[in-house]
VOPAGU-2260 file (C-alpha; in pm, 1 decimal, decimal comma):
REM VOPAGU-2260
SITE   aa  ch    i         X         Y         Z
SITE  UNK   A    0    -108,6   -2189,3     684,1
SITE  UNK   A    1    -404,5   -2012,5     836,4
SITE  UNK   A    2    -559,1   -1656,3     667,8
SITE  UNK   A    3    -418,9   -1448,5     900,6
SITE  UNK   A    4     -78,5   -1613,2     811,6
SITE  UNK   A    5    -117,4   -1510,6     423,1
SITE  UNK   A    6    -236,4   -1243,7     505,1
SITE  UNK   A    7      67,4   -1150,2     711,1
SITE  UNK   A    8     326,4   -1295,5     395,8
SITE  UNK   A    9     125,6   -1074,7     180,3
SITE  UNK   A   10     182,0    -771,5     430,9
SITE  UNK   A   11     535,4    -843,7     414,8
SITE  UNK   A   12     598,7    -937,0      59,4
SITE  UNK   A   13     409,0    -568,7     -13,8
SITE  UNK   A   14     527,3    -369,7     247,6
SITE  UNK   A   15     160,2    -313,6     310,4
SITE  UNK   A   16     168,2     -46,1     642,8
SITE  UNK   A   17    -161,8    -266,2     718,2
SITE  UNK   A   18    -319,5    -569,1     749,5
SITE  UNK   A   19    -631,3    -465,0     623,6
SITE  UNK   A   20    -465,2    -316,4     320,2
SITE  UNK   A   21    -315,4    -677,0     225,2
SITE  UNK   A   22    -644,5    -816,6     271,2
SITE  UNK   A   23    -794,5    -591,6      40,4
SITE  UNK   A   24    -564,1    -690,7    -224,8
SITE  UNK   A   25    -540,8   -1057,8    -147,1
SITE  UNK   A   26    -906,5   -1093,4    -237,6
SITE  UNK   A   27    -907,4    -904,8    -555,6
SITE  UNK   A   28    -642,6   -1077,5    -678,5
SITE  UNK   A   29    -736,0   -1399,0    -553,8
SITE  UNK   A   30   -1049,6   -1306,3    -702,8
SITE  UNK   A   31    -909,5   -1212,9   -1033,3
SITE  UNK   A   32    -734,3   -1530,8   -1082,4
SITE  UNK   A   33    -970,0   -1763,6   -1021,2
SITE  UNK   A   34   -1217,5   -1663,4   -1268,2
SITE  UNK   A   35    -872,3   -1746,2   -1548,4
SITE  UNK   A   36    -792,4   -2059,0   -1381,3
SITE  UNK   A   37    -952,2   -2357,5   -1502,8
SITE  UNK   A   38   -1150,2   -2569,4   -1312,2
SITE  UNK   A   39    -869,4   -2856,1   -1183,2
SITE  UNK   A   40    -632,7   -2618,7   -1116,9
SITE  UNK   A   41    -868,0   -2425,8    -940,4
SITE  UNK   A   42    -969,0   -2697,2    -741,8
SITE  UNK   A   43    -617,2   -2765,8    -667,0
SITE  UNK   A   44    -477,5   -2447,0    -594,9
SITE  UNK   A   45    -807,3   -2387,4    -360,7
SITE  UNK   A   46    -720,9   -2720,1    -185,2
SITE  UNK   A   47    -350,6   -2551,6     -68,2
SITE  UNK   A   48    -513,5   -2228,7      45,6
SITE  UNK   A   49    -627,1   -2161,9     362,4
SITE  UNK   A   50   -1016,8   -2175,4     353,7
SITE  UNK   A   51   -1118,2   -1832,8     332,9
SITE  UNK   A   52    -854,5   -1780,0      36,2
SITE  UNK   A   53    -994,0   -2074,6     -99,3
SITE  UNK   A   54   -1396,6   -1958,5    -101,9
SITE  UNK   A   55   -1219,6   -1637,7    -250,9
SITE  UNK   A   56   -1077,8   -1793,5    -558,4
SITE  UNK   A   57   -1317,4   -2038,7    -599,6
SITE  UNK   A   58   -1609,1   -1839,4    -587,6
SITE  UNK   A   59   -1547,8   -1666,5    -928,8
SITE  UNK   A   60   -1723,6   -1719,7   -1238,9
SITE  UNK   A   61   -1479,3   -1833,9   -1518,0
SITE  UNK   A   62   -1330,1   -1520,7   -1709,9
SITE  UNK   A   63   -1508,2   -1474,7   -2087,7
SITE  UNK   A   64   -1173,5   -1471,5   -2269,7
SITE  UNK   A   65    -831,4   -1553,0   -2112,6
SITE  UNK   A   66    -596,8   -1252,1   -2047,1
SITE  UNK   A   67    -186,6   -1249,4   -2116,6
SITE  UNK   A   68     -21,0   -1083,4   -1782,4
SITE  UNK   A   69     -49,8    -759,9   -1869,4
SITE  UNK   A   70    -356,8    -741,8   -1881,2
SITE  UNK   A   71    -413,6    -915,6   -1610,5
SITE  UNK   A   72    -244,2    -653,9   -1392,7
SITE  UNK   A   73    -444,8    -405,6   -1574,0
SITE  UNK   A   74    -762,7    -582,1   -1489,5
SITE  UNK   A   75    -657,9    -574,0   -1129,9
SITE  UNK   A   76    -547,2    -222,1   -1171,4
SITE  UNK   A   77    -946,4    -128,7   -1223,7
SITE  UNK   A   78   -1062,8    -332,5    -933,3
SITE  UNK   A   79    -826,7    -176,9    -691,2
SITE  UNK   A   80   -1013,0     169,4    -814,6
SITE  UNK   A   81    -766,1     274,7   -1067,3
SITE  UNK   A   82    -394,5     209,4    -926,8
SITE  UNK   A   83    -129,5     237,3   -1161,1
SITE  UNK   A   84     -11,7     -44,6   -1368,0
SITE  UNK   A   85     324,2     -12,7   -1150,5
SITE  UNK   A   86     132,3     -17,4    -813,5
SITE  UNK   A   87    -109,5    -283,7    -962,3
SITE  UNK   A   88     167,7    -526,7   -1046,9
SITE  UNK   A   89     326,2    -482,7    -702,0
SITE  UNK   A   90      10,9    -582,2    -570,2
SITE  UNK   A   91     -49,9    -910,2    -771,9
SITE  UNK   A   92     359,5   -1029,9    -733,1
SITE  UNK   A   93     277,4    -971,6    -351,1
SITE  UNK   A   94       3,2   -1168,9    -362,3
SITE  UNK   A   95      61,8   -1441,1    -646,7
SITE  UNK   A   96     453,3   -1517,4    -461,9
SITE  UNK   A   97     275,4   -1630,2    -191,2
SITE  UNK   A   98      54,8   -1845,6    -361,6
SITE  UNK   A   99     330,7   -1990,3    -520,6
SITE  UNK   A  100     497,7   -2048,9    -174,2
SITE  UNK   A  101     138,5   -2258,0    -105,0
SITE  UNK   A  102      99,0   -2430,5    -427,6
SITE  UNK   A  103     465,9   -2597,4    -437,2
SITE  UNK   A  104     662,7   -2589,6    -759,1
SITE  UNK   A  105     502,5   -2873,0    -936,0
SITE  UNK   A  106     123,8   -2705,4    -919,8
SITE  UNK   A  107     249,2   -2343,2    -967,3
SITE  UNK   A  108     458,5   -2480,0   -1298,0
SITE  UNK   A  109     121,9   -2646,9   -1413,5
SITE  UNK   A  110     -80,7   -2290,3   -1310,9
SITE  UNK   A  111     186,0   -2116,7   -1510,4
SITE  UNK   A  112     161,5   -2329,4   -1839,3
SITE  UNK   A  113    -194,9   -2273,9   -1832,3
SITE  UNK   A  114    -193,8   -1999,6   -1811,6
SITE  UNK   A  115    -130,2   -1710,2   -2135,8
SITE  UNK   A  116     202,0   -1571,8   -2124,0
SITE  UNK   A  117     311,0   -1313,4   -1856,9
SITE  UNK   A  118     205,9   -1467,9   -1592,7
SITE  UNK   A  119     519,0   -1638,7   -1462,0
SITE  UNK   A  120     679,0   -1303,0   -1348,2
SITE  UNK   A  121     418,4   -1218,7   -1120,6
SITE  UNK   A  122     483,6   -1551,4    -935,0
SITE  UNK   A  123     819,0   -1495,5    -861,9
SITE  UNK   A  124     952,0   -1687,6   -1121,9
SITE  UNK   A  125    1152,6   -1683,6   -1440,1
SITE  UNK   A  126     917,5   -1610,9   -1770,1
SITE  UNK   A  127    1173,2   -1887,2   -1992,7
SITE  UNK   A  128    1103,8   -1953,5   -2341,0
């Protein structure tokens, strides 16, 4: 999938009325997550990307303490300028689904368990215990 594709499955999954709007939030929450991925997931989530989502999430400096989902989506809230933790997680499932779709179940499962809890949710999938 080329960027403009994302970018259009992120326009859709949102219900963004723009393309530049999804491609504002695509890179802050691709930026978001890569800083709480660790390194070989990173590298292979980055490998299933297209390139410019990729330098995105790969370009991030690893986060100082990991962060459940919650506040994940909170963190994102601030970087979108102060959107509401409703709009915020909107934003992220819009985004993270269609990393999922890229990723594949098997590397999206591995993301997800390496992730602190809460995180499943926002890729589309069940949070099971």
């Amino acid at each position: 999938m080329r960027w403009s594709e994302c970018i259009e499955q992120v326009r859709e999954y949102g219900q963004y009325p723009t393309t530049r709007e999804a491609e504002r939030v695509t890179r802050i929450v691709l930026s978001a997550l890569g800083g709480h991925l660790g390194d070989a997931d990173r590298a292979a989530l980055a490998a299933r990307l297209p390139e410019e989502a990729a330098r995105v999430l790969t370009g991030q400096v690893a986060a100082t303490r990991p962060l459940r989902g919650a506040e994940f989506v909170e963190n994102v809230a601030l970087r979108l300028g102060g959107a509401g933790h409703d709009t915020a997680r909107w934003d992220v499932s819009s985004v993270l689904s269609t990393v999922a779709q890229l990723a594949g179940d098997e590397l999206t499962d591995r993301i997800i368990d390496h992730l602190p809890e809460g995180y499943a949710l926002l890729f589309g999938r069940a949070q099971l215990v």
